[in-house]
C-alpha positions in Angstrom: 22.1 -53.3 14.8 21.3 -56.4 12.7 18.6 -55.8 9.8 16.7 -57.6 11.3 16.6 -55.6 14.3 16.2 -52.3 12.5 13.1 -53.6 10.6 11.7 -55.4 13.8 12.2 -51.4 16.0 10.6 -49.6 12.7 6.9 -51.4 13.2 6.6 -51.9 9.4 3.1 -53.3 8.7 3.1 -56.9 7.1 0.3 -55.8 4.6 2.5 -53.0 3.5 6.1 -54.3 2.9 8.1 -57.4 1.7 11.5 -58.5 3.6 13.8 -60.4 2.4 15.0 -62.7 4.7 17.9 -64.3 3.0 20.6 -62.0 4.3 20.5 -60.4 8.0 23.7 -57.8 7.9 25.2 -55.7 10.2 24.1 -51.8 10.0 26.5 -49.2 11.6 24.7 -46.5 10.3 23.2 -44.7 7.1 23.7 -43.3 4.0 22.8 -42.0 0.4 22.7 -44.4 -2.2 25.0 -43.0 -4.3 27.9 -43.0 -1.6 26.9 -45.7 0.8 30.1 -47.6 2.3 29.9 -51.2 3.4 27.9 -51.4 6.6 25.6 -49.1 5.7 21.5 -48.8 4.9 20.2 -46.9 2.3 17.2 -46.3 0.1 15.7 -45.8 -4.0 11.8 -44.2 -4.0 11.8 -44.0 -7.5 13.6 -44.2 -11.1 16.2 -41.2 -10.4 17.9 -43.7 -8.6 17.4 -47.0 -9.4 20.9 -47.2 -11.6 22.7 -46.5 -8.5 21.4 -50.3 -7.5 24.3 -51.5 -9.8 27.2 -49.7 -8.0 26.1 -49.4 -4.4 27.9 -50.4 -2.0 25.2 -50.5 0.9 24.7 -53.8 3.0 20.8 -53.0 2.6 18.2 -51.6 1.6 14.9 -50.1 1.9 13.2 -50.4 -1.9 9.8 -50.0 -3.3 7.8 -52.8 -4.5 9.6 -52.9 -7.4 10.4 -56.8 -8.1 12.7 -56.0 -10.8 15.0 -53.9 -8.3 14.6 -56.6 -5.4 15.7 -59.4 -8.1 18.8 -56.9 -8.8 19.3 -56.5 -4.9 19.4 -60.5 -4.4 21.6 -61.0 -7.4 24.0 -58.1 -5.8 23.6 -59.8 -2.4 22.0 -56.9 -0.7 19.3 -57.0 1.9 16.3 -55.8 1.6 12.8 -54.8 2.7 10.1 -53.4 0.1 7.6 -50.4 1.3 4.9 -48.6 -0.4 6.8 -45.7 1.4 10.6 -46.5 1.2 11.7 -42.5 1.7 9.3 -42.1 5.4 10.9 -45.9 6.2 14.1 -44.5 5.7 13.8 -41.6 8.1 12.3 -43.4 10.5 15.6 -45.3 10.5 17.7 -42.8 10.9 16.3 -41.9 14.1 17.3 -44.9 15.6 20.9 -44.0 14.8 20.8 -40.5 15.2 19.1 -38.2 17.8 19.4 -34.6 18.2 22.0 -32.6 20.6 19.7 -31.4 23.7 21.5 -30.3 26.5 21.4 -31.5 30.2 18.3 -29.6 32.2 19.7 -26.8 33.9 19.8 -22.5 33.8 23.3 -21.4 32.9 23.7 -18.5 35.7 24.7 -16.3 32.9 20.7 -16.3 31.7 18.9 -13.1 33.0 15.2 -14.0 33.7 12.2 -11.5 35.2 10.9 -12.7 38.3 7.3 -13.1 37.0 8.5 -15.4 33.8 6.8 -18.9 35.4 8.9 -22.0 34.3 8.0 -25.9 33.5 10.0 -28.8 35.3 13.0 -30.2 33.3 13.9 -26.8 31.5 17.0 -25.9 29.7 18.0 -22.1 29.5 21.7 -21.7 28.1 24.4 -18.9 28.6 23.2 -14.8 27.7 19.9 -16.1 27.6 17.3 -12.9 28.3 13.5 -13.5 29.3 11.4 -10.9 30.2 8.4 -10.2 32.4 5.4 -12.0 32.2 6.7 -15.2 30.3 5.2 -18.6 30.5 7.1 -21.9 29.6 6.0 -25.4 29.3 7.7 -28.2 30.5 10.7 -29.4 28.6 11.5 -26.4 27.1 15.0 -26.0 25.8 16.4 -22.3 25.5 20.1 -22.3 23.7 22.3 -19.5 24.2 21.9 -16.3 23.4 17.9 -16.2 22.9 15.9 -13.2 24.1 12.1 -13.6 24.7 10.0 -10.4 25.4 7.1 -9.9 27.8 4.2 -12.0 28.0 4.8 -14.7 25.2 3.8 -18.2 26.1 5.7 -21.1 25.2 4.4 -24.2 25.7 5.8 -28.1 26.6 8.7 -29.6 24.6 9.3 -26.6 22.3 13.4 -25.7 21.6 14.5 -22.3 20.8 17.8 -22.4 19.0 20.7 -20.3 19.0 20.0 -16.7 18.7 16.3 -16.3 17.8 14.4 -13.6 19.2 10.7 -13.7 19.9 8.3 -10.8 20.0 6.3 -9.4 22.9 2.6 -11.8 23.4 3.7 -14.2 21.0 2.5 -17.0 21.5 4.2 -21.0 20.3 2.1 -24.1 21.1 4.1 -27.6 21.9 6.5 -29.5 20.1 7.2 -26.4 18.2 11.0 -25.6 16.6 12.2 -22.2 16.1 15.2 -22.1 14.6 19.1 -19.6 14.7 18.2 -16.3 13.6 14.5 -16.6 13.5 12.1 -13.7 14.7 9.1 -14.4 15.6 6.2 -11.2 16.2 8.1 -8.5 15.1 6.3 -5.7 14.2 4.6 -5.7 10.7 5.3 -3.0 7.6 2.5 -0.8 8.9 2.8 2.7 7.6 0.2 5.1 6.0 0.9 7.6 3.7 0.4 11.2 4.4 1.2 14.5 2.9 3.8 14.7 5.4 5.1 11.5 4.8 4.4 7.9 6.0 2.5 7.5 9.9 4.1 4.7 11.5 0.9 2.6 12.7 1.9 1.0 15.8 1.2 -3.2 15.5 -0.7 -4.1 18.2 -1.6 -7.5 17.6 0.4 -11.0 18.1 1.7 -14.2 16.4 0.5 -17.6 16.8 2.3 -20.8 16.6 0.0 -23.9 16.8 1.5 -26.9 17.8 4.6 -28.9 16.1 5.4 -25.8 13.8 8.9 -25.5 13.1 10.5 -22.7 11.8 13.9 -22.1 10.1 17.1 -20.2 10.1 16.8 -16.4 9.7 13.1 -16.7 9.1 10.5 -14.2 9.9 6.7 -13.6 10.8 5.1 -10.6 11.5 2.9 -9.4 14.0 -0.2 -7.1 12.5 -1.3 -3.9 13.9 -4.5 -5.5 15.3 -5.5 -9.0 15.7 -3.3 -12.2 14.9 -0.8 -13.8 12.6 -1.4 -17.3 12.9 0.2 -20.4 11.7 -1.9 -23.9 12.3 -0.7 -27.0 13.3 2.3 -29.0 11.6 3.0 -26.4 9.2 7.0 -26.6 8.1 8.7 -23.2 7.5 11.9 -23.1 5.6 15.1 -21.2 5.9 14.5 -17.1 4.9 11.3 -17.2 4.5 8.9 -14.4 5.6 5.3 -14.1 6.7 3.7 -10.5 6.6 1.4 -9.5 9.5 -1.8 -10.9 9.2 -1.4 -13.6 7.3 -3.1 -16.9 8.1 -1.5 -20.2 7.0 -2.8 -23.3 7.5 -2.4 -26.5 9.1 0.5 -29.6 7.5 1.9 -26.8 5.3 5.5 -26.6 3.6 7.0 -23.3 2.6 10.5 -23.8 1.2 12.9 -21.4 1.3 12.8 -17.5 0.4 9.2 -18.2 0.4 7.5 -14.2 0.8 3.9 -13.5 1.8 2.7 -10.3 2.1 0.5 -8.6 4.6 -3.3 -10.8 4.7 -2.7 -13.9 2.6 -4.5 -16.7 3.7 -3.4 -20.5 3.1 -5.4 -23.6 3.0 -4.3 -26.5 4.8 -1.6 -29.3 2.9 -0.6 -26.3 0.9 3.2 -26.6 -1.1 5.2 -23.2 -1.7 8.6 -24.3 -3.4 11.7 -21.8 -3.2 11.2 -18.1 -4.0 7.2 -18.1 -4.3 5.9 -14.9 -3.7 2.1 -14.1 -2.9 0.3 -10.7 -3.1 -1.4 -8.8 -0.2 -4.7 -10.0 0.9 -4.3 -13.1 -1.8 -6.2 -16.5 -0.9 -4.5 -19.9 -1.6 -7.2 -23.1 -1.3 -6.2 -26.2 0.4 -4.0 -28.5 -0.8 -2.6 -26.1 -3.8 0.9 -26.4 -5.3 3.0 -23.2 -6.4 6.3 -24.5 -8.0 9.7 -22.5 -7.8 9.3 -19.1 -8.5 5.8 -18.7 -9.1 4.3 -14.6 -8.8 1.2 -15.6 -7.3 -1.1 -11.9 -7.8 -4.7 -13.4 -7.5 -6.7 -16.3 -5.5 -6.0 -19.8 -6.1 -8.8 -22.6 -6.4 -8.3 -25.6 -4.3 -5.7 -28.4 -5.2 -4.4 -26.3 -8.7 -1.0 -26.1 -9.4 0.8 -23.5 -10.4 3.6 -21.9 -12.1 5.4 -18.9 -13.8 4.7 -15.0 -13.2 2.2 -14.1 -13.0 0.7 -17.7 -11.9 -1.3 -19.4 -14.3 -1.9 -23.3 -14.6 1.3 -25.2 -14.6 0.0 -26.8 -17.7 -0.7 -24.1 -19.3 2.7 -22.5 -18.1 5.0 -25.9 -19.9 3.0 -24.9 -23.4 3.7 -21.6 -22.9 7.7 -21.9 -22.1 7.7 -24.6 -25.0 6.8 -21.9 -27.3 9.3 -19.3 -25.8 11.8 -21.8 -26.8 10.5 -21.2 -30.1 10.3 -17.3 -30.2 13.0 -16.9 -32.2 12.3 -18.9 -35.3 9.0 -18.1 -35.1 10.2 -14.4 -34.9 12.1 -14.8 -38.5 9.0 -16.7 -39.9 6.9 -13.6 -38.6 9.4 -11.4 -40.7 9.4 -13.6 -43.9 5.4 -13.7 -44.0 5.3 -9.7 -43.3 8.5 -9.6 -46.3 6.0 -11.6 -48.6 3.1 -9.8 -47.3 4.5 -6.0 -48.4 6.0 -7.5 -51.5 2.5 -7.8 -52.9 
């Protein structure tokens, strides 16, 4: 397409972006800025990348309303429109180049479905597929190979099921929902009480809920709890190996990155951010809109919109002063010995 096409199909807003309209290249596709052949659109959001301006070799570019970089851009002869939000423009480009593989509508005669499951119009089911009694699909559903869904979950319209996932009996995953290879969706929780005997395996009796346009990823878990429901609201993104304990209620336009663990009962606010390896206590309350950063041993409840780090959690301001001064420990450490020195010398 010609630039001027691609900005044209991406609806920009006039009251939000500038476009240059000196240069109108050809586009065969995308790229990162930093390896961008000839042909090619890319995008800078911010400073990390702005350098990269001098060396690119994209034909344009999606920029932010920057007028030092555009003046760089027009001296390098590249195209360009200007966005408030240069990284969402940029994604919404790539869909015009790129959609996702979805087979043709069909059930591969290799699937084994129940007689009860009711099935939606326009339906994919691929090869070794197993569904069970009492199932419901939407419409639109697409079922890649080798999935196996137990009794009485309900799945509902547009929703795909990769490669391999498995999801528990009476789960239950809204529309335009994404579950991803290897994920398990309402397996039983880590119930067990302890006796004098040993632990008593309490049998988990409840189900997991998936609102709609939830996606989860590869080899990613959420439990079921013994009674009642694991939920997970509305728009919520789920990373790669990440796992939900039974019971736990998450909220809705979440991001949990990966190797993200919550344990049994934690409850997250809505527009919450849980970078890589966060891991929450049982029962633990995070308020909407909070951010944990990478790593963070979250033990207690956190306030609405705080940010934090470290382990246990505290204030991610408070956590930079307090890893500047670990920096420190040694020399701080010998000054600690000469004042003690001096101190028993007297």
């Amino acid at each position: 397409m010609k630039f001027s096409e691609i900005v044209q199909k991406l609806d920009v807003p006039s009251h939000s972006s500038i476009l240059n309209t000196d240069l109108d290249p050809e586009i065969t596709g995308l790229a990162p800025i930093d390896n961008a052949p000839t042909g090619t659109l890319s995008y800078i959001e911010g400073g990390k990348f702005a350098a990269m301006l001098h060396k690119t070799t994209a034909s344009a570019l999606i920029l932010p309303p920057d007028e030092k970089l555009q003046e760089q851009a027009v001296e390098r002869g590249i195209a360009w429109i200007a966005d408030t939000e240069p990284r969402l423009l940029f994604a919404k480009a790539i869909a015009l180049f790129y959609k996702p593989f979805r087979p043709d509508v069909g059930i591969h005669p290799s699937a084994v479905i129940h007689p009860s499951v009711q099935i939606g119009r326009d339906i994919y089911v691929g090869p070794n597929v197993v569904i069970q009694a009492g199932v419901k699909i939407g419409n639109e559903v697409c079922i890649h190979p080798n999935v196996v869904i137990y009794p009485k979950v309900e799945i509902g319209d547009r929703t795909t099921l990769h490669a391999n996932c498995t999801i528990h009996e009476r789960s239950r995953i809204g529309a335009n929902c994404v579950i991803h290879s290897g994920a398990v969706i309402g397996a039983e929780g880590f119930g067990f009480v302890p006796t004098s005997s040993g632990w008593f395996k309490m049998e988990q009796s409840g189900c997991t809920v998936l609102e709609d346009g939830v996606e989860v990823g590869c080899n990613s878990t959420i439990d079921r709890p013994a009674v009642g429901e694991t939920r997970i609201a509305q728009n919520t993104k789920i990373d790669n190996l990440v796992q939900i304990g039974h019971g736990c209620q998450v909220g809705s336009n979440c991001a949990l990155a990966s190797q993200v663990g919550l344990a049994g009962g934690v409850k997250v606010g809505n527009n919450v951010l849980l970078a890589g390896q966060v891991g929450i206590a049982n029962q633990a309350e995070i308020g909407d809109g909070a951010i944990a950063t990478a790593k963070s041993g979250i033990h207690n409840n956190i306030e609405p919109g705080a940010i934090v780090s470290g382990v246990p959690a505290v204030s991610h301001k408070l956590f930079l002063k307090a890893s500047a001064i670990y920096n420190r420990l040694p020399e701080m450490y010998q000054l600690f010995k000469q004042i003690q020195r001096h101190s028993t010398n007297k």
